[in-house]
Backbone of each chain as ProteinMPNN parsed JSONL, in Angstrom:
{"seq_chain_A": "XXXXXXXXXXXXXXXXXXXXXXXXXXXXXXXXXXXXXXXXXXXXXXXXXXXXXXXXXXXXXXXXXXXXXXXXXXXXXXXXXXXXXXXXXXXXXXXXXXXXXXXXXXXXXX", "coords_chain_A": {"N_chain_A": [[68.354, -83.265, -35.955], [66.66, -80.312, -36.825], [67.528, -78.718, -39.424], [69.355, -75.491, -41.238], [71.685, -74.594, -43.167], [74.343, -72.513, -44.344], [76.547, -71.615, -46.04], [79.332, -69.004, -47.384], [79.722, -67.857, -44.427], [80.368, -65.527, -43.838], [81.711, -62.768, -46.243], [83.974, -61.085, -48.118], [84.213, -59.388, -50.616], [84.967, -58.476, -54.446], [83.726, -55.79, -56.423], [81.57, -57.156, -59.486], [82.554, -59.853, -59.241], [81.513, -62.693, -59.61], [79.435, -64.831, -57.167], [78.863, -67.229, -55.331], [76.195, -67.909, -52.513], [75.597, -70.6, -50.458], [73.193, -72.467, -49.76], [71.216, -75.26, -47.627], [69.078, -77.968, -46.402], [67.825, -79.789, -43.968], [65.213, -81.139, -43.649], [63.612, -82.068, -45.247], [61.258, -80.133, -46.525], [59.67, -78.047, -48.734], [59.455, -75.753, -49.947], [61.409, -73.169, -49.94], [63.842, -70.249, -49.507], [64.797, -67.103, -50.224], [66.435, -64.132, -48.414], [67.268, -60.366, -47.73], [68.631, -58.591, -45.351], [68.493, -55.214, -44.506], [69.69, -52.439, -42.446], [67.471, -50.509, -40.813], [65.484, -51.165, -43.422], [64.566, -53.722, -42.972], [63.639, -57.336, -43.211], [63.166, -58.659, -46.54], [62.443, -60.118, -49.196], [63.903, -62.071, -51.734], [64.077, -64.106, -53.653], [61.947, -66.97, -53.816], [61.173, -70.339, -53.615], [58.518, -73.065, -54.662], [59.056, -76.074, -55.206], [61.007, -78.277, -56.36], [62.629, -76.928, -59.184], [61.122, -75.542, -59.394], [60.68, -71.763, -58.956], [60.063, -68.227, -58.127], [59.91, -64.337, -58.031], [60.9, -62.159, -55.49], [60.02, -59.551, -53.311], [62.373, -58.166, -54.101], [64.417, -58.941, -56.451], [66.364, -58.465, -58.456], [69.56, -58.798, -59.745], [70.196, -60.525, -58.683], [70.298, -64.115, -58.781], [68.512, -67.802, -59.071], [68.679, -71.551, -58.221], [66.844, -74.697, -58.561], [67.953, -77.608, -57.962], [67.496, -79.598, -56.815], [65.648, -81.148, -53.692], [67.051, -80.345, -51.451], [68.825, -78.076, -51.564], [69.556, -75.042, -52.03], [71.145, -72.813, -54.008], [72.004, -69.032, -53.65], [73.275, -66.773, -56.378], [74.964, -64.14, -57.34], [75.535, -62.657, -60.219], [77.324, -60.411, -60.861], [77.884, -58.929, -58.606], [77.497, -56.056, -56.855], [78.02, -52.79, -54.971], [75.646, -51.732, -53.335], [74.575, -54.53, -52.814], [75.4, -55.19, -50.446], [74.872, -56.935, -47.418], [73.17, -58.843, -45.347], [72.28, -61.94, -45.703], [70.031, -64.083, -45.456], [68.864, -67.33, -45.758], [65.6, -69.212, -45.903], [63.336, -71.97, -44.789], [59.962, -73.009, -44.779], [57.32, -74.4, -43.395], [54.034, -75.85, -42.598], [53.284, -74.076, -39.613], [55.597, -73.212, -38.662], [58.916, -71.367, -39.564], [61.701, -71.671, -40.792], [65.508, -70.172, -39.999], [68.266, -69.881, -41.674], [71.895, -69.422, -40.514], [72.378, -67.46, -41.256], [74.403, -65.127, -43.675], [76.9, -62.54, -44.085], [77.803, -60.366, -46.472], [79.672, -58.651, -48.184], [80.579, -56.246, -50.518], [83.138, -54.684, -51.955]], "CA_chain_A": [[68.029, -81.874, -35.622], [66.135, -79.538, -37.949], [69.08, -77.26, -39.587], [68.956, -74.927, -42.782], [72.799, -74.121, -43.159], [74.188, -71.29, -45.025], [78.019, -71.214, -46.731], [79.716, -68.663, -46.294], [78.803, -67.149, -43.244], [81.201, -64.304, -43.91], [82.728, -62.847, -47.533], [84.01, -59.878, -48.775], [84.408, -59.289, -52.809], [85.152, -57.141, -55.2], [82.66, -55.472, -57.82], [82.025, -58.259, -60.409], [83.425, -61.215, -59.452], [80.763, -63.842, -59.353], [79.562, -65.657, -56.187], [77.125, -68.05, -54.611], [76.031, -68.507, -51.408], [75.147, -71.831, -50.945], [71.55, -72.827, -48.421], [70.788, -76.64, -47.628], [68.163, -78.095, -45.511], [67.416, -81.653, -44.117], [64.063, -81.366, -43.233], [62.385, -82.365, -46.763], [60.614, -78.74, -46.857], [59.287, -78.078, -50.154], [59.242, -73.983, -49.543], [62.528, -72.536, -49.581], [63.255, -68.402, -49.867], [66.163, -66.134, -49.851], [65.956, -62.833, -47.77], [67.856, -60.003, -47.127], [68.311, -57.829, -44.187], [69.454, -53.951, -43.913], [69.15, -51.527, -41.112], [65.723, -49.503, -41.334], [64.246, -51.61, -43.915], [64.45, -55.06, -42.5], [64.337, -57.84, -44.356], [62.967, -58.227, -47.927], [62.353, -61.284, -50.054], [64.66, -61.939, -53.254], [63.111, -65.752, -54.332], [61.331, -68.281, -53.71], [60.868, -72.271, -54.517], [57.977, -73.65, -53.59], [59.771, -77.06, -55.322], [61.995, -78.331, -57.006], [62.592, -76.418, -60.451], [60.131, -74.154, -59.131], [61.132, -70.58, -58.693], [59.481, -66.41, -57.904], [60.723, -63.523, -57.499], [60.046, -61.992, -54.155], [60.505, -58.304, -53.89], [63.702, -57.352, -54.714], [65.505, -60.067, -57.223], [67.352, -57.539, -58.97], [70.65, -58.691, -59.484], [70.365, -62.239, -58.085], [69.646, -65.872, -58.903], [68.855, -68.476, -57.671], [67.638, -72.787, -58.806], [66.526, -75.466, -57.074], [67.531, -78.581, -58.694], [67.244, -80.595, -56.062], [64.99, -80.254, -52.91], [67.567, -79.741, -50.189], [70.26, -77.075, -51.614], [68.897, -73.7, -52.486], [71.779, -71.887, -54.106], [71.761, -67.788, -54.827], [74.324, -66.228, -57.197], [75.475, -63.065, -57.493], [76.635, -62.563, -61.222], [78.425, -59.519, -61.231], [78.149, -57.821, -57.588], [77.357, -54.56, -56.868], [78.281, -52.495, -53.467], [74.437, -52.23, -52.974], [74.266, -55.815, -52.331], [76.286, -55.546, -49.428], [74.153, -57.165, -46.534], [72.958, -59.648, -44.46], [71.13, -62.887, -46.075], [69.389, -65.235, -44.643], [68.263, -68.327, -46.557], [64.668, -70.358, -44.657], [62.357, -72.867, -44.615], [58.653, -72.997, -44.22], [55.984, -75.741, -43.463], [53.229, -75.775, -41.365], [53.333, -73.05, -39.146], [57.139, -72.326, -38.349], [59.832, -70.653, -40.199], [63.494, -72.36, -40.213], [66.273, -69.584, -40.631], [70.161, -70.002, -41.734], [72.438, -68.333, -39.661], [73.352, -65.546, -41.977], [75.878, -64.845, -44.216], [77.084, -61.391, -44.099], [78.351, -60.008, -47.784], [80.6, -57.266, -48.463], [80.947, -55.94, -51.609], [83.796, -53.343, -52.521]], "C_chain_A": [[67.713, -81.106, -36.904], [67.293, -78.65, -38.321], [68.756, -76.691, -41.305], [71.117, -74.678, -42.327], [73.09, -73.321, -44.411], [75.652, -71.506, -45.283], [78.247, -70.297, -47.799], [79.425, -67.755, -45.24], [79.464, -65.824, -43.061], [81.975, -64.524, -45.322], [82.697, -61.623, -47.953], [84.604, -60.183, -49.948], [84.483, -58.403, -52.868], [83.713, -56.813, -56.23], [82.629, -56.758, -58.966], [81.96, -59.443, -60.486], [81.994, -61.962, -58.585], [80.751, -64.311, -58.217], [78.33, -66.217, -55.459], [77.063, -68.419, -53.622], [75.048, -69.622, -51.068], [73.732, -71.954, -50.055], [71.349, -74.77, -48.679], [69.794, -76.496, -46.09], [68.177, -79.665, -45.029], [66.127, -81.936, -43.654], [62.624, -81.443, -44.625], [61.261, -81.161, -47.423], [60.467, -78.736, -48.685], [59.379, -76.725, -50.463], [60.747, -73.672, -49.168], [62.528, -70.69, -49.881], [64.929, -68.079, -49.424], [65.668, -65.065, -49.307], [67.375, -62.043, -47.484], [67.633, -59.053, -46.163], [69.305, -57.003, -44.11], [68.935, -53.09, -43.178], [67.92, -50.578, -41.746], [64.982, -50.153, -42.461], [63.93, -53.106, -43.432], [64.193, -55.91, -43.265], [63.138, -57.63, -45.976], [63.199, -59.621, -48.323], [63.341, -61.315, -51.215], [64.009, -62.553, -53.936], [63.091, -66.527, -53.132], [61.029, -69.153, -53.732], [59.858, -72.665, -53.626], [58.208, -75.294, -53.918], [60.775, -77.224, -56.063], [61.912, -77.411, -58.654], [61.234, -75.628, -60.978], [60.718, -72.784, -58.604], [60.238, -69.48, -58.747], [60.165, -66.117, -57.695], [59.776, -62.801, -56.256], [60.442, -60.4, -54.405], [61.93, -57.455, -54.718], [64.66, -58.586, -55.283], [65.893, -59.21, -58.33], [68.752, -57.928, -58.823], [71.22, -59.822, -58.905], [69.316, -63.677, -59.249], [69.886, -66.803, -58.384], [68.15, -69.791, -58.734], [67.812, -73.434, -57.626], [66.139, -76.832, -57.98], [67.367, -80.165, -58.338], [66.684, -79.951, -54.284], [65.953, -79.638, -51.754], [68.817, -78.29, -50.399], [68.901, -76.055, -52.668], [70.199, -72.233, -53.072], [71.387, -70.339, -54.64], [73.187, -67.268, -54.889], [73.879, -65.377, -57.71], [76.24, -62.829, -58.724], [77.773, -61.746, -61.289], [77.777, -58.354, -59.582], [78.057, -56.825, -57.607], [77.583, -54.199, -55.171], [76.686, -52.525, -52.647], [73.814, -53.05, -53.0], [74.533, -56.192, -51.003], [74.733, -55.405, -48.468], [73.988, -58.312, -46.075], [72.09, -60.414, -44.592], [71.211, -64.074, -45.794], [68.183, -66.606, -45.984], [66.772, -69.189, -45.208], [63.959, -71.066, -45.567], [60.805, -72.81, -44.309], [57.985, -74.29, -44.619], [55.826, -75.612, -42.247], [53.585, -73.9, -41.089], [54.823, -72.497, -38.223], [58.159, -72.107, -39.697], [61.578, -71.084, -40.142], [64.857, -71.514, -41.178], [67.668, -70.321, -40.551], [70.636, -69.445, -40.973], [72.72, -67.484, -39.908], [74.583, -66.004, -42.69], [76.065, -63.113, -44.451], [78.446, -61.278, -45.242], [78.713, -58.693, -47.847], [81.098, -57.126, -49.295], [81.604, -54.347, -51.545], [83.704, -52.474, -53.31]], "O_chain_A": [[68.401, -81.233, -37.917], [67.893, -77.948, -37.507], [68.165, -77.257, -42.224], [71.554, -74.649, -41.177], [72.341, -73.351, -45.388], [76.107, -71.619, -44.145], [77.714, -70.431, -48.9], [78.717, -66.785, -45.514], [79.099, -65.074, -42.156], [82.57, -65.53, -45.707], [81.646, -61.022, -48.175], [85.377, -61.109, -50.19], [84.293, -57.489, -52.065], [82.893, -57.646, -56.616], [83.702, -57.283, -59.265], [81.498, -60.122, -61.403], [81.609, -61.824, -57.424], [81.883, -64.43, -57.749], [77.232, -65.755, -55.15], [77.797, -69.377, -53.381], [73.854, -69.563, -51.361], [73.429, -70.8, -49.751], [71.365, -75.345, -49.768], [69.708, -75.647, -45.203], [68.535, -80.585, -45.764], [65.934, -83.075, -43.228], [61.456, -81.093, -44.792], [60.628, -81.256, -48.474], [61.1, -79.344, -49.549], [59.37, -76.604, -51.688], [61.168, -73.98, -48.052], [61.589, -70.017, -50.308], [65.789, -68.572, -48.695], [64.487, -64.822, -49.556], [68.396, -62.632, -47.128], [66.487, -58.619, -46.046], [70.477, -57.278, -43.85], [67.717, -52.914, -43.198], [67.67, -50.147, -42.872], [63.814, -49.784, -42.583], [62.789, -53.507, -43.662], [64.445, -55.528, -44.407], [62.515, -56.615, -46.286], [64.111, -60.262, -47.801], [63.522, -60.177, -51.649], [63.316, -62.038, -54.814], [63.727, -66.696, -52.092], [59.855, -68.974, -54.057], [59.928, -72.709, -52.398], [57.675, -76.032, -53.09], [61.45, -76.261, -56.428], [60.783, -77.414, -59.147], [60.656, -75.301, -62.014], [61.354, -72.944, -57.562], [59.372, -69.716, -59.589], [61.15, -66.71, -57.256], [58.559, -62.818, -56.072], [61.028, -60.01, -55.414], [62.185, -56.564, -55.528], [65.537, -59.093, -54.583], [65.426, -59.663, -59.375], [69.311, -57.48, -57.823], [72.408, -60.052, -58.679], [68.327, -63.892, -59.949], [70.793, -67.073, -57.596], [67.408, -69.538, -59.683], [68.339, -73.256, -56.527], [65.075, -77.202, -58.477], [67.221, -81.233, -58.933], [67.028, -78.9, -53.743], [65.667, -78.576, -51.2], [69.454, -77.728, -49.507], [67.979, -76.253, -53.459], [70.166, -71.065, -52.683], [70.714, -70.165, -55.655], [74.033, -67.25, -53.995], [72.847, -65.349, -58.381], [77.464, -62.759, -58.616], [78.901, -62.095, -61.637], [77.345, -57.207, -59.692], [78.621, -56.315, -58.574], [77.399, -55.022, -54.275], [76.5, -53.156, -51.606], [72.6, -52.924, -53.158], [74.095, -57.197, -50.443], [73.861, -54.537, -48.52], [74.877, -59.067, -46.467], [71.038, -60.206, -43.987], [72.119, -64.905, -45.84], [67.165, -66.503, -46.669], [66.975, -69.571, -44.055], [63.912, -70.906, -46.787], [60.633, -72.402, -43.161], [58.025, -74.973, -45.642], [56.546, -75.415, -41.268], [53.918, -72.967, -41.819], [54.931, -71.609, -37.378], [58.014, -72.762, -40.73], [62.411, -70.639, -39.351], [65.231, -71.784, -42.319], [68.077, -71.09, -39.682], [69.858, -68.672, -40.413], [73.254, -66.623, -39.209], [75.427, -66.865, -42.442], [75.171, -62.543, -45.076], [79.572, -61.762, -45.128], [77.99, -57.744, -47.544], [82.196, -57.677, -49.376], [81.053, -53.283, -51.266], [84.553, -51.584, -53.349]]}, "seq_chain_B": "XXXXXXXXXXXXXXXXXXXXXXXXXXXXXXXXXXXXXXXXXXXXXXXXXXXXXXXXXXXXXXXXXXXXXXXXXXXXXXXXXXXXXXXXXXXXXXXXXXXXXXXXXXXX", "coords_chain_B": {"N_chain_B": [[55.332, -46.577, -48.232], [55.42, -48.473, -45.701], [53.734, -52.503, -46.459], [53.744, -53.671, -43.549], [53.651, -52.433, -40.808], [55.652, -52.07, -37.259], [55.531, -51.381, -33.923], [56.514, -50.538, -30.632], [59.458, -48.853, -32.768], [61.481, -49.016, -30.868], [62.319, -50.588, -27.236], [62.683, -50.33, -24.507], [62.492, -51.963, -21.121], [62.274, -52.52, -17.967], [63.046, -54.904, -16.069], [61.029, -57.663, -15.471], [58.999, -56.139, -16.225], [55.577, -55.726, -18.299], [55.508, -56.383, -21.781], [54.705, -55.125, -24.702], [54.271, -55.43, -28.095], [53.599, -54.091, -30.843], [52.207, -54.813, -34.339], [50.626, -53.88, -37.191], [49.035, -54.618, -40.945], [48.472, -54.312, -44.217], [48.064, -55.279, -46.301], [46.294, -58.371, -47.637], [46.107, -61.228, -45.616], [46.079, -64.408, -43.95], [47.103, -65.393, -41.988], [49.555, -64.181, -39.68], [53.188, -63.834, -39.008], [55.394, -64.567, -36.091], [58.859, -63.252, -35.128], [61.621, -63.807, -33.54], [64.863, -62.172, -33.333], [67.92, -63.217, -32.429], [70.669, -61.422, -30.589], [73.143, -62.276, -31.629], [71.969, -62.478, -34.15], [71.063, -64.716, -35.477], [67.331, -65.784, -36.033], [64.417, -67.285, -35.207], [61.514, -68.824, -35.442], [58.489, -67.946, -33.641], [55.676, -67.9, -33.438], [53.142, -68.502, -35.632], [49.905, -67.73, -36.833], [46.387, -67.194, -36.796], [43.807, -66.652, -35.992], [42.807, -65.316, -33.313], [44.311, -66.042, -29.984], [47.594, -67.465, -28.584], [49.399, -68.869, -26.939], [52.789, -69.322, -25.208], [55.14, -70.254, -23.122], [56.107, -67.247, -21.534], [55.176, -65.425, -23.835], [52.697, -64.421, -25.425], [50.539, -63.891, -27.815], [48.122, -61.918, -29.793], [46.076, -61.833, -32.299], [43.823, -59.579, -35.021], [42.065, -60.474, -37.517], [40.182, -58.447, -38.692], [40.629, -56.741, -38.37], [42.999, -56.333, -39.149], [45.648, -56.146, -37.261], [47.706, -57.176, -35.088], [49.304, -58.766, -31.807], [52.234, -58.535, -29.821], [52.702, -60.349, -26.601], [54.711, -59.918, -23.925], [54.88, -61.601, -20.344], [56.298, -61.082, -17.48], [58.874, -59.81, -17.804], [62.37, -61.011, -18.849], [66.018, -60.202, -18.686], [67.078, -62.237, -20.728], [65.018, -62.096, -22.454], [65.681, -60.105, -24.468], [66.076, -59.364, -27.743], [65.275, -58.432, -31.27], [62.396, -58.077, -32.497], [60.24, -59.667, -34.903], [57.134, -59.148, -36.963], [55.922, -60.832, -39.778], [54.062, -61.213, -42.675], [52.674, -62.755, -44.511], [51.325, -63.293, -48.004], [49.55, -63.708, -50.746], [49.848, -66.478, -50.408], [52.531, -67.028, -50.723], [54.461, -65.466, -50.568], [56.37, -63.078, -48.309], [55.797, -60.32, -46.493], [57.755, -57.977, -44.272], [57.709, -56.718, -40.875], [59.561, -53.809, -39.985], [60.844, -54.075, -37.417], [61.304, -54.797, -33.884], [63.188, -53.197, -31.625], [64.158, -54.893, -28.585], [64.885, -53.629, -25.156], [66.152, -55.249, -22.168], [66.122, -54.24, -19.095], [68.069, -55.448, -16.025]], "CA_chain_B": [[54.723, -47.329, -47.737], [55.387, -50.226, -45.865], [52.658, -52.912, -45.942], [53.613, -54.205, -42.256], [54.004, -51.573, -39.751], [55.617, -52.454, -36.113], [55.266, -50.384, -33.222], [57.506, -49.13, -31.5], [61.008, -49.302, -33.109], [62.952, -49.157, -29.837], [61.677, -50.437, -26.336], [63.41, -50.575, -23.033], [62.056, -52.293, -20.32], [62.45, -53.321, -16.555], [62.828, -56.459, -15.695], [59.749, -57.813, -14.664], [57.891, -55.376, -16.512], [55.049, -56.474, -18.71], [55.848, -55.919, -22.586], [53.668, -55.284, -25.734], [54.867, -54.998, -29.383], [51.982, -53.878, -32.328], [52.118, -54.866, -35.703], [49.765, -53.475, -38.133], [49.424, -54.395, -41.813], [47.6, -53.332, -44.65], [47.74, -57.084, -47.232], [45.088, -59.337, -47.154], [46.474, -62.464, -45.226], [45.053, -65.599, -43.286], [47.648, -65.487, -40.79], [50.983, -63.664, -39.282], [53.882, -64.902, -38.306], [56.382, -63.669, -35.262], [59.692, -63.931, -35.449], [62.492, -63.182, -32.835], [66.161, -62.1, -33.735], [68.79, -63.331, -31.205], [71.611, -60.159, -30.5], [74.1, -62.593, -32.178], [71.745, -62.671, -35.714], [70.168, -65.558, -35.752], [65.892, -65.47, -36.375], [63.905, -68.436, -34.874], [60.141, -68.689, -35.536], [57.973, -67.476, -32.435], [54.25, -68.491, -33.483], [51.941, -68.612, -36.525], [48.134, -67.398, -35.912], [45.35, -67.321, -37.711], [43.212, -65.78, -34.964], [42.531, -65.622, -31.541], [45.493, -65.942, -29.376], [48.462, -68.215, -28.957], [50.438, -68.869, -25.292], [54.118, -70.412, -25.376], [55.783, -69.46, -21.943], [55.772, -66.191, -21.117], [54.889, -65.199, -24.445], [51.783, -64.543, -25.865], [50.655, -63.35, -29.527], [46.884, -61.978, -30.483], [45.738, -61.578, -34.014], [42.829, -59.797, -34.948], [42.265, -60.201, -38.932], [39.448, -57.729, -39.753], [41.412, -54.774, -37.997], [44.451, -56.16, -39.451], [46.221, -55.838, -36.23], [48.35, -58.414, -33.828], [50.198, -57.887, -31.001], [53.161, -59.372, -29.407], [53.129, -59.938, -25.284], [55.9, -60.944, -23.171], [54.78, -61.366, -19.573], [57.664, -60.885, -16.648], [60.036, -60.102, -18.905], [63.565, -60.64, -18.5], [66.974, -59.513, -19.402], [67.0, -62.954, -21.932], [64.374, -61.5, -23.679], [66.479, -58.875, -25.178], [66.256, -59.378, -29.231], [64.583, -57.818, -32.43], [61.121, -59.364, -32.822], [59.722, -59.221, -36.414], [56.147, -60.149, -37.82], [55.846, -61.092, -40.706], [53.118, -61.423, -43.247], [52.455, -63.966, -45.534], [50.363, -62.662, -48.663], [49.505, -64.738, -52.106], [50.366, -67.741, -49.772], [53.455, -67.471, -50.593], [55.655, -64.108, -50.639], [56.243, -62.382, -47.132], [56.165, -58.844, -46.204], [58.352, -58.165, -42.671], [57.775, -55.548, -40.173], [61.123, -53.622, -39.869], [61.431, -54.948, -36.115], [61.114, -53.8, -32.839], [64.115, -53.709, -30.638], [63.896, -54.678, -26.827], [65.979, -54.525, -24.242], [65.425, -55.562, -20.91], [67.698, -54.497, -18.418], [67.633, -55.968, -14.593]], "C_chain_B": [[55.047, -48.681, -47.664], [53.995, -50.997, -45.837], [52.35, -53.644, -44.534], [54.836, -53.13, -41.557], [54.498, -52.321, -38.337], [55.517, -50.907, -35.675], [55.798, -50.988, -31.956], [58.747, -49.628, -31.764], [61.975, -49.826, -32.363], [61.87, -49.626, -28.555], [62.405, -51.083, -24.998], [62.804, -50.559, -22.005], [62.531, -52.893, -18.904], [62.373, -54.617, -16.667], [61.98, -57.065, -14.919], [58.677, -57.218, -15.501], [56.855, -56.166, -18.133], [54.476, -55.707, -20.542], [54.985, -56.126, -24.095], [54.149, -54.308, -27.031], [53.179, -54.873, -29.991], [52.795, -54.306, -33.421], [50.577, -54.483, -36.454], [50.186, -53.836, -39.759], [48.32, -54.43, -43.167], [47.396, -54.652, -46.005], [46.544, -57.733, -46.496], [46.064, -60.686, -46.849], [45.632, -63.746, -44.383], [45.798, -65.999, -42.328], [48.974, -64.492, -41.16], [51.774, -64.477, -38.679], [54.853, -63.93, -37.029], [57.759, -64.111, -35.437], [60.936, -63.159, -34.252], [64.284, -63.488, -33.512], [66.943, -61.827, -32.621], [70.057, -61.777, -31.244], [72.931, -61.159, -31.677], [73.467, -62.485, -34.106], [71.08, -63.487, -35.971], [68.889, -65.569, -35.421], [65.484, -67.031, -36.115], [62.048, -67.557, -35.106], [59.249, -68.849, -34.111], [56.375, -68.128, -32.453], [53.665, -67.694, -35.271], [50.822, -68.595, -36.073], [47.381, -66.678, -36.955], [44.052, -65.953, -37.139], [43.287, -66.244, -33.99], [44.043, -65.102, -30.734], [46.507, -67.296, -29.375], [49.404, -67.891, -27.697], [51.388, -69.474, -25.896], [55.299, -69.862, -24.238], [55.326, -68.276, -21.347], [55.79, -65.456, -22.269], [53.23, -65.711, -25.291], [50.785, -63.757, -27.098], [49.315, -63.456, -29.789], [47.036, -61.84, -31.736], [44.014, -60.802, -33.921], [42.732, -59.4, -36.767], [41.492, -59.095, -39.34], [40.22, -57.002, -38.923], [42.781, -55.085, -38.565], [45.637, -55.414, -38.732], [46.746, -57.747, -35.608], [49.687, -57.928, -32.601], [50.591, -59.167, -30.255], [53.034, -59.569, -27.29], [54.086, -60.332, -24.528], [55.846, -60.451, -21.707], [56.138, -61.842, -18.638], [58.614, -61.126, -17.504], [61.504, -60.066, -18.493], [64.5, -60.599, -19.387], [67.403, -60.764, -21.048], [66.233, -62.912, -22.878], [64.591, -60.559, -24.677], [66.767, -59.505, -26.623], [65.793, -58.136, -29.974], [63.075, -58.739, -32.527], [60.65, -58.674, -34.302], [58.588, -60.018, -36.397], [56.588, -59.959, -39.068], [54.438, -61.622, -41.8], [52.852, -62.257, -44.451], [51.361, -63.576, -46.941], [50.354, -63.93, -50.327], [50.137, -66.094, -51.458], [51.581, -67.966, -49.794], [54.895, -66.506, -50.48], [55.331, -63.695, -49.021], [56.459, -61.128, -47.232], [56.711, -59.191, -44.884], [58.392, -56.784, -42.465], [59.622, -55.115, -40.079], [61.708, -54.289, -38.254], [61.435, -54.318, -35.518], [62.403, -54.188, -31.831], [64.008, -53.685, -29.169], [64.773, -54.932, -26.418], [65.577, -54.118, -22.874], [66.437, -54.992, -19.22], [67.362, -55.052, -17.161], [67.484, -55.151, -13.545]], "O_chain_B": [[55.084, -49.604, -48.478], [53.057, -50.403, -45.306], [51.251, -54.112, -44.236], [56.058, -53.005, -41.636], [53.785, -53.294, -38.091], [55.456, -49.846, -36.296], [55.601, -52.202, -31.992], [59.195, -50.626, -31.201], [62.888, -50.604, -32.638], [60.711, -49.22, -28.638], [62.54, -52.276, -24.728], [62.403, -49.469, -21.597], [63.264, -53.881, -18.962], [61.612, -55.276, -17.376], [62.127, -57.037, -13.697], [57.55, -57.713, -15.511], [57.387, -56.983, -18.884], [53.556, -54.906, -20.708], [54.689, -57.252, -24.494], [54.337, -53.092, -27.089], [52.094, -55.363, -29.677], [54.016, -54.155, -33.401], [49.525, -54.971, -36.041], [51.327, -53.544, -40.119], [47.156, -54.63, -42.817], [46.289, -54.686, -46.543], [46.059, -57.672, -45.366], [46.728, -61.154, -47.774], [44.401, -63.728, -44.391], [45.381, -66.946, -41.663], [49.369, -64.121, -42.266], [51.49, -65.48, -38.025], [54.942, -62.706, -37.128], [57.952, -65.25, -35.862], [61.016, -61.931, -34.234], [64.772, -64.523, -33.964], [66.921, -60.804, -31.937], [70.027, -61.18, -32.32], [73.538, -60.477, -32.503], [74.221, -62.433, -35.077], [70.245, -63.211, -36.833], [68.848, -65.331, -34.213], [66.091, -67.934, -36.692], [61.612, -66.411, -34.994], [59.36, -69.916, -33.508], [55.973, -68.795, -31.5], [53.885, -66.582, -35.751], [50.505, -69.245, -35.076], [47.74, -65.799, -37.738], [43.642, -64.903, -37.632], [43.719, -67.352, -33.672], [44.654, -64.047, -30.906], [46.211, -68.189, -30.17], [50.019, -66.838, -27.535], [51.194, -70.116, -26.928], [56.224, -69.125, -24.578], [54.275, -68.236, -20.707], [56.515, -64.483, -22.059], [52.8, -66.821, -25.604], [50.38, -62.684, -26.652], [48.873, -64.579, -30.03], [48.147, -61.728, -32.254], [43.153, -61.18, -33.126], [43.177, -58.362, -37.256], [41.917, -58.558, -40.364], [40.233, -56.076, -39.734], [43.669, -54.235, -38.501], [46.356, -54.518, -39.176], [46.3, -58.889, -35.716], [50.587, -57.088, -32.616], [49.996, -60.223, -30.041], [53.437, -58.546, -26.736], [54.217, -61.553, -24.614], [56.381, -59.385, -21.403], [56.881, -62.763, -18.976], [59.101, -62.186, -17.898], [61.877, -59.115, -17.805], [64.305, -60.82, -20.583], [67.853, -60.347, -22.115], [66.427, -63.443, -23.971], [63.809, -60.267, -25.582], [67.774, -60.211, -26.671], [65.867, -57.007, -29.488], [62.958, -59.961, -32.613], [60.71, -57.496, -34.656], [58.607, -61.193, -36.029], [57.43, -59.143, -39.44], [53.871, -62.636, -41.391], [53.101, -61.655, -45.495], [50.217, -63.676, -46.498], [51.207, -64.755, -50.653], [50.955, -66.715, -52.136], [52.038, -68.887, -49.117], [56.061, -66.876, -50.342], [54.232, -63.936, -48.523], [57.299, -60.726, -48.037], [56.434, -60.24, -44.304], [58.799, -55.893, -43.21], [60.593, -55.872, -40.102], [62.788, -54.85, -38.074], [61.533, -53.14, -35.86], [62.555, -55.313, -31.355], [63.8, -52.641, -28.55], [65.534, -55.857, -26.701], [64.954, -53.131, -22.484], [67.282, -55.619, -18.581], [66.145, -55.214, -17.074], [67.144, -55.604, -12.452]]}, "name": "protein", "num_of_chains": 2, "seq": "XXXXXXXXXXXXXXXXXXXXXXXXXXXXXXXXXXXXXXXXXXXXXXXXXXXXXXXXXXXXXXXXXXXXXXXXXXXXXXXXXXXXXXXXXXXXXXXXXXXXXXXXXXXXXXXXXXXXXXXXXXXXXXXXXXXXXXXXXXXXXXXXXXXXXXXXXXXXXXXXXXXXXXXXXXXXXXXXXXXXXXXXXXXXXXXXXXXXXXXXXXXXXXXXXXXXXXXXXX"}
């Protein structure tokens, strides 16, 4: 079964304190992307890979990173947190003509 | 300015009744994508389109590139149709813009 998975799917932090939410895939995709999603603007790009130890920034990578040093795990890290991070990101997939989202991880920064 | 407009934000419909989202957007692209968001959160991919049109149930998705327009349809719609639908735009082949989303709900 096609799956993108996302750890953790829920986390609240403090200001600061480092953290990475992890993204894997098993469908050999070469196109990975981080996104987030807040009410009234919907989502928003951070990065991008279109392979391995390939990386963009997508609109808003302010404050994030992200590698890709192997094709199926897409980690992004959060060096030092901010409360206007707090939201709702979604790691996907693209090839061809569909789109394969994570389930979310919803981040809460104090 | 966003560069991908939906239309309209909110839309509450009968059950049965026969339902039509807009997107508008203002990038040069070579296709849109649709995208529906389940009430629990999770976003599944709806159709990719280049032009023309595009059936898949009781959903059905024009494009028209030089007006830089597409529109979403969902004939006899019912109360399981109740999500967020988002296009999405694809630009430099590889960055997306996303409509903010249109919310439907269907009631019976």
């Amino acid at each position: 079964e096609a799956q993108v998975t996302q750890n953790p799917r829920y986390l609240i932090t403090v200001t600061g304190k480092k953290l990475t939410v992890t993204c894997s895939q098993n469908m050999n995709h070469e196109y990975m992307s981080w996104y987030r999603q807040d009410p009234g603007l919907g989502l928003r790009q951070i990065y991008y890979s279109m392979n391995v130890e390939v990386t963009d920034k997508g609109d808003v990578p302010e404050g994030y990173k992200v590698s890709r040093k192997e094709k199926r795990n897409f980690p992004l890290i959060l060096e030092s947190p901010s409360p206007n991070q707090t939201s709702l990101y979604f790691c996907a997939t693209w090839e061809g003509a569909e789109q394969y989202f994570g389930p979310g991880t919803r981040l809460t920064v104090t | 300015k966003n560069e991908v407009e939906q239309s309209p934000q909110n839309l509450t419909a009968q059950e049965g009744e026969f339902i039509t989202i807009n997107c508008s957007y203002s990038v040069g692209i070579s296709a849109l994508h649709w995208l529906q968001q389940h009430p629990g959160g999770g976003i599944v991919s709806l159709f990719m389109l280049s032009s023309g049109k595009k059936k898949h149930g009781r959903l059905i998705a024009t494009i028209n590139i030089q007006e830089k327009h597409s529109s979403l349809h969902i004939t006899a719609s019912h109360p399981r149709d109740s999500a967020v639908y988002i296009c999405a735009a694809p630009y430099t082949g590889n960055q997306f813009y996303f409509g903010t989303g249109t919310s439907l709900t269907v009631i019976p």
